[in-house]
C-alpha positions in Angstrom: 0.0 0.0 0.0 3.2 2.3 0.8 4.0 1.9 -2.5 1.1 2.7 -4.4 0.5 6.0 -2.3 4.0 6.8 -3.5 3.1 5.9 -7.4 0.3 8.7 -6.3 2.6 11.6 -5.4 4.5 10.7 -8.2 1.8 10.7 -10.7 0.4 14.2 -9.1 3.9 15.5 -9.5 3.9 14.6 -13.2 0.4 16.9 -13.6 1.7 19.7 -12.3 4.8 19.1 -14.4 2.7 18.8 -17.7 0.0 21.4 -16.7 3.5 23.8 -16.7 5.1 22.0 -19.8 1.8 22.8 -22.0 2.0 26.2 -20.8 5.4 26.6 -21.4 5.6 25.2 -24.5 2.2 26.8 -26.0 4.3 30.3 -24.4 7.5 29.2 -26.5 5.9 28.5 -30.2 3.4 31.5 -29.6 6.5 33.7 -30.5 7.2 31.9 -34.1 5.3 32.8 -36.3 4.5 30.4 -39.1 5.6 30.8 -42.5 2.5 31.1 -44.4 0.9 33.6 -42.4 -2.1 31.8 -41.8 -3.9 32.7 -38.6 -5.7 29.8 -36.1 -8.4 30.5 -37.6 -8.2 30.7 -40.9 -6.4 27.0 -40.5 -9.5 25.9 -38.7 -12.2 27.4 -41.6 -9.9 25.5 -44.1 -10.0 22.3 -42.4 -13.7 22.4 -41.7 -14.3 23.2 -45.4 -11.7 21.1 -46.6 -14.2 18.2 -45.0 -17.6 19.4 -45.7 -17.6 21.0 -42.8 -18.9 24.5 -44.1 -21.9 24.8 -41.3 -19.9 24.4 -38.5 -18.8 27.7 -37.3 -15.5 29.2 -35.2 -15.8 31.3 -32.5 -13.2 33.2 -30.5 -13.6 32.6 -26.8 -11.4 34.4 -23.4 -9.3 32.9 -21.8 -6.0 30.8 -22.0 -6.2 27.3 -23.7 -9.9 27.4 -23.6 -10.2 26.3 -26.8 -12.6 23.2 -27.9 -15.1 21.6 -29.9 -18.5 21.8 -28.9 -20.2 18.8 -30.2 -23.8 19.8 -29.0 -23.9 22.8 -31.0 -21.5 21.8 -33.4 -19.1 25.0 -33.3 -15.3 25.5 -32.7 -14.2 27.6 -30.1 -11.1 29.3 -30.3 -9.6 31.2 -27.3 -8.5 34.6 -28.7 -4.6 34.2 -28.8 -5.1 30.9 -31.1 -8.4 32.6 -33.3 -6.4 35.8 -33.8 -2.6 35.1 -33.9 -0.1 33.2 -36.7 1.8 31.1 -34.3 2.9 27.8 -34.5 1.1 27.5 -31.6 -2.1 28.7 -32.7 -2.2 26.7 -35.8 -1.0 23.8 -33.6 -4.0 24.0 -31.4 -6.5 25.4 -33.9 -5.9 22.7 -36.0 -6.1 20.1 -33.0 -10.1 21.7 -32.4 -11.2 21.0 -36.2 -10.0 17.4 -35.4 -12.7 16.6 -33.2 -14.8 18.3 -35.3 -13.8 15.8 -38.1 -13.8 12.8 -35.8 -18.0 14.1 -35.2 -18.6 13.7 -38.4 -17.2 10.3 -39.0 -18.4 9.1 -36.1 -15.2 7.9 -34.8 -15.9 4.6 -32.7 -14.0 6.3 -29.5 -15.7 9.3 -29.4 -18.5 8.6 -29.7 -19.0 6.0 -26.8 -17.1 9.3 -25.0 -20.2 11.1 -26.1 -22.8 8.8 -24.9 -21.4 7.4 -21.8 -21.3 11.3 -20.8 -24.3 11.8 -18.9 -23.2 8.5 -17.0 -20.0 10.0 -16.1 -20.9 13.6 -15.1 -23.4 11.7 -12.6 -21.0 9.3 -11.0 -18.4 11.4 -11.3 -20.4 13.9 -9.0 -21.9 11.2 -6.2 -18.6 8.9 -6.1 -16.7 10.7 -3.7 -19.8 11.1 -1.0 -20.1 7.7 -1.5 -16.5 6.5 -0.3 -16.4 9.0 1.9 -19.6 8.2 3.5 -18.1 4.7 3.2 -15.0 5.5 5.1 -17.0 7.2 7.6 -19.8 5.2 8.9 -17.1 2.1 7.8 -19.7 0.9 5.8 -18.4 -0.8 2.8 -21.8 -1.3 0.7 -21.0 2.7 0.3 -17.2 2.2 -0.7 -18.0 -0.2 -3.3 -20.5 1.5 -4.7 -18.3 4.1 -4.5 -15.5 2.6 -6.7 -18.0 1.4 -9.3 -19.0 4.8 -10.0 -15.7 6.2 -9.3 -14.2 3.4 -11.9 -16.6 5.0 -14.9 -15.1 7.9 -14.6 -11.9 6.4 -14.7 -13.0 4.7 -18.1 -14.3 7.9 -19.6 -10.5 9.7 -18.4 -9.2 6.5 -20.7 -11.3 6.8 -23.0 -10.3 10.3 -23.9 -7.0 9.5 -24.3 -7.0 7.7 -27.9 -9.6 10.8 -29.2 -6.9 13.2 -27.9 -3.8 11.5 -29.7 -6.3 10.8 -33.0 -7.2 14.2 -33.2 -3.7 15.2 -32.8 -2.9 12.5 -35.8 -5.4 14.2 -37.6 -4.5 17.9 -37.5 -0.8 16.9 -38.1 -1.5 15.4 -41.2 -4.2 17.7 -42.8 -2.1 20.9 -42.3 1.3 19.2 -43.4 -0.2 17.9 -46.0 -2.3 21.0 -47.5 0.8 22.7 -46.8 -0.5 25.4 -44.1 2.6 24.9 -42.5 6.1 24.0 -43.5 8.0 20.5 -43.2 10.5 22.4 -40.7 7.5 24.2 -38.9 6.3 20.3 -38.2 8.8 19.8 -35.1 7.3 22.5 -33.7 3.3 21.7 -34.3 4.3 18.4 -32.4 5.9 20.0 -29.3 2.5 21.2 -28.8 0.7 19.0 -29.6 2.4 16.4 -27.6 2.7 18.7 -24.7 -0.9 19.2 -24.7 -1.9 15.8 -25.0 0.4 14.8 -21.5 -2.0 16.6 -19.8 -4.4 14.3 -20.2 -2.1 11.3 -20.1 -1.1 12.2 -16.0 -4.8 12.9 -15.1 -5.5 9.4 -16.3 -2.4 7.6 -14.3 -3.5 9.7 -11.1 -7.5 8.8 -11.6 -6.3 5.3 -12.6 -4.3 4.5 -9.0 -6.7 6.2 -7.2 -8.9 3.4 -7.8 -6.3 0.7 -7.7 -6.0 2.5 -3.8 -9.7 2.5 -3.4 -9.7 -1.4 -4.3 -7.0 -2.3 -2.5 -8.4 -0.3 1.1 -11.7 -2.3 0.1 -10.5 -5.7 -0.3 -8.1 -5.4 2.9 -11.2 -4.3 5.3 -13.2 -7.2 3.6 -10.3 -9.7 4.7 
């Protein structure tokens, strides 16, 4: 168990680390500007139209890194810095956006059980930690393992996410290298962010992930 809580720290420490790497990074290719002058998002209205995706519109949003596809409404938000600039960064992340977008329309197997496994999640997700904490509490552990099942969904969607992130990634990479919105030198630095970016989500699954082994392994002990 001693162990495991250090695996824990370790993974938390990894977070912070990539929550600072994306930033850093995202910071470091927002000062190059790439060489065909193309903003975020005129990148991301040439992707969408590229794949017949003409009704689906961009919108600039505040805030840093805020950017994201909407698949209710079927928009792109961009947050200003990536709508307005001609960055590596912001064709990096714009690009990244218009691949979910791309994914939606192809119904691409992963996201889509992320879509409808959604209400599921946001719902256990909210009620899991009452649960084992009730659990804990009144030692009751009907509450803890109810607890971990809900707990574990949300563990599955955090897993789930990770193969749309690194597609949509793929995806961007390959449409703007290849309609040549970027440069074959300018790729090295498209990947840099998109790689940073998508650590992010790779640490907040580890963490989530041995949470639960924990939570298993405090349930099965008490049941001994």
């Amino acid at each position: 168990m001693g162990f495991l809580y250090v695996l824990i720290i370790v993974a938390f420490i990894l977070s912070l680390w990539a929550q600072f790497r994306v930033k850093g990074t995202f910071n470091k290719w927002a000062k190059v500007e790439n060489t065909t002058g193309m903003t975020g998002y005129d990148v991301a209205r040439r992707m969408l139209d590229l794949n017949g995706l003409h009704d689906v519109p961009i919108e600039p949003v505040r805030g840093a890194l805020s950017d994201h596809y909407d698949p209710i409404h079927r928009v792109v938000r961009l947050s200003e810095p990536v709508y307005y600039e001609r960055s590596i960064s912001a064709v990096s992340v714009a690009s990244h956006e218009v691949g979910h977008a791309i994914q939606h329309k192809e119904h691409y197997p992963m996201l889509v059980l992320r879509h409808r496994i959604f209400p599921v999640v946001n719902f256990a997700s909210g009620i899991a930690p009452f649960l084992i904490l009730g659990g804990f509490f009144f030692n009751a552990l009907n509450l803890i393992g109810l607890g971990i099942i809900f707990f574990s969904v949300t563990v599955a969607f955090q897993l789930i996410t990770l193969p749309v992130e690194f597609n949509a990634s793929n995806r961007a990479r390959d449409i703007i290298v290849q309609e040549g919105f970027i440069q074959r030198e300018e790729e090295r630095g498209v990947g840099k962010v998109l790689n940073a970016a998508a650590l992010t989500y790779v640490a907040a699954a580890l963490i989530s992930l041995l949470e639960l082994i924990r939570y298993i392994a405090i349930f099965t002990s008490n049941r001994e």
